[in-house]
N, C-alpha and C positions, 0 to 999 in steps of 0.2 A: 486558787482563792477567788471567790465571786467579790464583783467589784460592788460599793454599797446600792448601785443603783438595783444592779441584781438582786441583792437582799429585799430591798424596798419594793420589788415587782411580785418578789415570793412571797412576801408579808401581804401586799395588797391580794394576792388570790388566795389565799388562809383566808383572811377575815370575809371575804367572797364567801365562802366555801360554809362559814359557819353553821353550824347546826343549834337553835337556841332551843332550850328547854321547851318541850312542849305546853306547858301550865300556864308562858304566858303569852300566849294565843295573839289577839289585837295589837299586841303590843311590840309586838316585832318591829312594824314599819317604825316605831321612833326608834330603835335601837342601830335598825340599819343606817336609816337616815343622820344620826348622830358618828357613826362609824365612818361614813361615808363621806368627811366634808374634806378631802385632800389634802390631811396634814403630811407633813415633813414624815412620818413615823420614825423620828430621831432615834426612839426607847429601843422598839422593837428592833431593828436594824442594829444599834450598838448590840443588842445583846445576840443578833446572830452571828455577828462578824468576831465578837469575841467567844462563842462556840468555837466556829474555824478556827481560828487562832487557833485556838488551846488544841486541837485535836478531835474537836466532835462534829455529831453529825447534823448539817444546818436544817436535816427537814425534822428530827429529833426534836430542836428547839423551835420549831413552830408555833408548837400551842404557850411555851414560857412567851414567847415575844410577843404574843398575838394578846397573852393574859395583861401584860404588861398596857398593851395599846386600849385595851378595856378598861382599866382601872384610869391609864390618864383622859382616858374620855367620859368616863364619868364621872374624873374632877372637873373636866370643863360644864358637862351637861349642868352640873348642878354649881358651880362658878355662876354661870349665864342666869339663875335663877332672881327675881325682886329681891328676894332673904340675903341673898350676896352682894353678887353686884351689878346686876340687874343690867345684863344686855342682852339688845336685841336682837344684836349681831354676830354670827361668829363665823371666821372667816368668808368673807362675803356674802353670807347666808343667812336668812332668819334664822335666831337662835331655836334650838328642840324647843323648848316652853312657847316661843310664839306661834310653833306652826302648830303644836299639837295641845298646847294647853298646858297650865303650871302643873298641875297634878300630876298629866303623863310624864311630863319633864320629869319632875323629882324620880315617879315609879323607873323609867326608862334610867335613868343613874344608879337605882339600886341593884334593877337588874344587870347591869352591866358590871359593878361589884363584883356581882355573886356568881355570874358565866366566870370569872375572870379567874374567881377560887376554882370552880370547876374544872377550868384548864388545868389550872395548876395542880390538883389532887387527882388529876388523870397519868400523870408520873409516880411511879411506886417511891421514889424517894423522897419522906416528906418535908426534907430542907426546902426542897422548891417550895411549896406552899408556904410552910416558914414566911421562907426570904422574901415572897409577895405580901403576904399580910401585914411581916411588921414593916415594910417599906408603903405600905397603904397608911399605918396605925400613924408612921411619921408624919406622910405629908398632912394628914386630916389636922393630925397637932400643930402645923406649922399655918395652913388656913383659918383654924383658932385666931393665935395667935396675929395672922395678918386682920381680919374680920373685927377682932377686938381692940386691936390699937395697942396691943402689947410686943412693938418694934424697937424698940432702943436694942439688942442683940438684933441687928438684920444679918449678917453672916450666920447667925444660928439660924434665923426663920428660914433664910435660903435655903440652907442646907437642910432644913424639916421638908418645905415644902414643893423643891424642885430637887432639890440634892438625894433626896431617900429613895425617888425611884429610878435615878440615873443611876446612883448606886447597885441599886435592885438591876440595872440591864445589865450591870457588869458581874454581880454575884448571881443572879440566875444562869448566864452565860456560863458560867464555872459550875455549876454543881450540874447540870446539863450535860456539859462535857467532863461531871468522872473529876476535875482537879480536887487534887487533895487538898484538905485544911492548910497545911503547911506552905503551900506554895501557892497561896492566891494572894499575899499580902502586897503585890506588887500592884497586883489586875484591880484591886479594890482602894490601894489608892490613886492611880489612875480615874477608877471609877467616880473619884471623889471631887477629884480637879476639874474632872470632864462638865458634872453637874455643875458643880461653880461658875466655872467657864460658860456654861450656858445662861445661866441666870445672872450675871452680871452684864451680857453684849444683850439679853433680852433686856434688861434696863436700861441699856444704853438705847435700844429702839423705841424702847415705851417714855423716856424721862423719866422714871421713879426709882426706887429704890434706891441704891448707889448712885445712880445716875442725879437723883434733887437733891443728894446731901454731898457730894463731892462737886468739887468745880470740875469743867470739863474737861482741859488737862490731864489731872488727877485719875479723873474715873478711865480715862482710854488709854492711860498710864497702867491702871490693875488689869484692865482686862486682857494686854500686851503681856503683862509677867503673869496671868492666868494660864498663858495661852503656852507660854514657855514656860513654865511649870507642868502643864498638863503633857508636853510632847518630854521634858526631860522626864516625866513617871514611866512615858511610854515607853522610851529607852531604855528601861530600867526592867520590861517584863521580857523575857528567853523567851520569843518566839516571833513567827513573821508578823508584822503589827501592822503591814500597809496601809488595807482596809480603814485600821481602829483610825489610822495619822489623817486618812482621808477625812472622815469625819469629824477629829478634830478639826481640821482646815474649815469643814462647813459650818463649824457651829462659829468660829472665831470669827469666819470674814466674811457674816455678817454685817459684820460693825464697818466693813467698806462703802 
C-alpha cells in the first residue's frame, strides 16, 4: 500500500502532466497557475487510497482524482471572484482574477469544470461521470445556499457544499476499482463522516460556521465525536484501511 504522501506525489505529476483542450489556447496559463497553488490535494488522494484499498489499480484512478482536484479548484477560482467573496488571496498567492483579470478568472473556472467531465468520460463506465457531476450539482447548490444567506440547516449546506465531493472521493474510488453496488455502503459512509469531519475542524480554523454558533467547548466537543465516528465507519469497511486512518488523522489534528 503507498503511504498518502505517495499518493500526493502521484496526483501532483498527473496534474503536471495534463493535456488541456486545445480550443482554449491563452488560457492555459490561468488554468495552470490556479492548479498549481500547493493545496493539501485531500479529494484526490482519498480517492486513490480508497482505489487500493478496495483492490484497484492506483494509476487507473488518476484521471477520477485528478477530475476531482479540477472541479474543487474551480470552486475556489470562482470562490475568489467580487460576485462571491471577493479575495485577493488564496493561499498566499494573488488570487487567478487578480493576476489575470475577472473575466479570465471566471473563463479559467469553467474550463476547469469541463477538463474535469472530460476526465471523467475518458472511463467507459459512466457512473464515474455520474458520480462527479451530481457531486459538482451538490456543492454549487450548497454555495447557493451559503452566498444567499439561506443557512439555518448548516449541517445540510456542509454537507451540499464540502460534504458532496468528499463523498464523490470515496464513490469514485469504488466504481474505479469494479466494487459492486452492494458492498460500498460502508466506504460511503465513511465517505460521509470524512467530509464532515473536514468542514467542521475547517471552522474551527476559520471561526465560522459551527465554530460562531457553538461555544468553543461544544464545537471541539463535535469535532472529537466527528472524528470517532468517522475512524468507527472505518472499522466497519473489510479491507486494509491504513492509508484511509492516516488521512483521517490529518484532516482531524488539524484542530491541534
Amino acid at each position: 500500500m503507498r503511504r498518502a504522501e505517495e499518493l500526493r506525489d502521484a496526483v501532483e505529476a498527473y496534474l503536471r502532466s495534463l493535456t488541456f483542450a486545445p480550443e482554449l489556447g491563452a488560457l492555459e496559463p490561468a488554468l495552470r497557475y490556479s492548479l498549481e497553488s500547493e493545496g493539501k490535494r485531500i479529494r484526490p488522494v482519498l480517492c486513490l487510497a480508497v482505489v487500493e484499498a478496495a483492490g484497484g489499480d492506483v494509476e487507473h484512478g488518476l484521471p477520477a482524482a485528478a477530475a476531482l482536484e479540477l472541479v474543487h479548484t474551480f470552486s475556489l477560482v470562482h470562490d475568489d471572484l467580487p460576485a462571491l467573496d471577493d479575495d485577493a488571496e488564496r493561499r498566499g498567492r494573488p488570487s487567478a482574477h487578480v493576476v489575470f483579470g475577472e473575466g479570465v478568472g471566471l473563463l479559467a473556472g469553467d474550463a476547469l469544470l469541463a477538463e474535469a467531465v472530460r476526465l471523467a468520460l475518458a472511463y467507459d463506465d459512466p457512473a464515474i461521470a455520474r458520480e462527479l457531476v451530481t457531486a459538482t450539482l451538490g456543492m454549487i447548490g450548497g454555495q447557493y445556499r451559503d452566498i444567499t444567506g439561506d443557512d439555518d440547516d448548516l449541517a445540510e449546506l456542509h454537507e451540499l457544499k464540502t460534504g458532496r465531493l468528499f463523498a464523490a472521493s470515496v464513490g469514485l474510488g469504488l466504481e474505479v476499482a469494479g466494487v459492486a453496488d452492494p458492498d460500498q455502503a460502508p466506504w460511503r459512509a465513511f465517505g460521509a463522516q470524512i467530509g464532515l469531519l473536514f468542514q467542521i475542524v475547517d471552522d474551527i480554523l476559520d471561526g465560522d460556521g459551527f465554530a460562531a454558533r457553538l461555544p468553543a467547548g461544544e464545537v471541539k466537543r463535535l469535532a472529537d465525536e466527528t472524528a470517532e465516528m468517522t475512524r468507527a465507519q472505518l472499522e466497519r469497511i473489510p479491507a486494509e484501511t491504513s492509508v484511509l486512518a492516516e488521512l483521517v488523522d490529518a484532516v482531524a489534528f488539524r484542530t491541534l
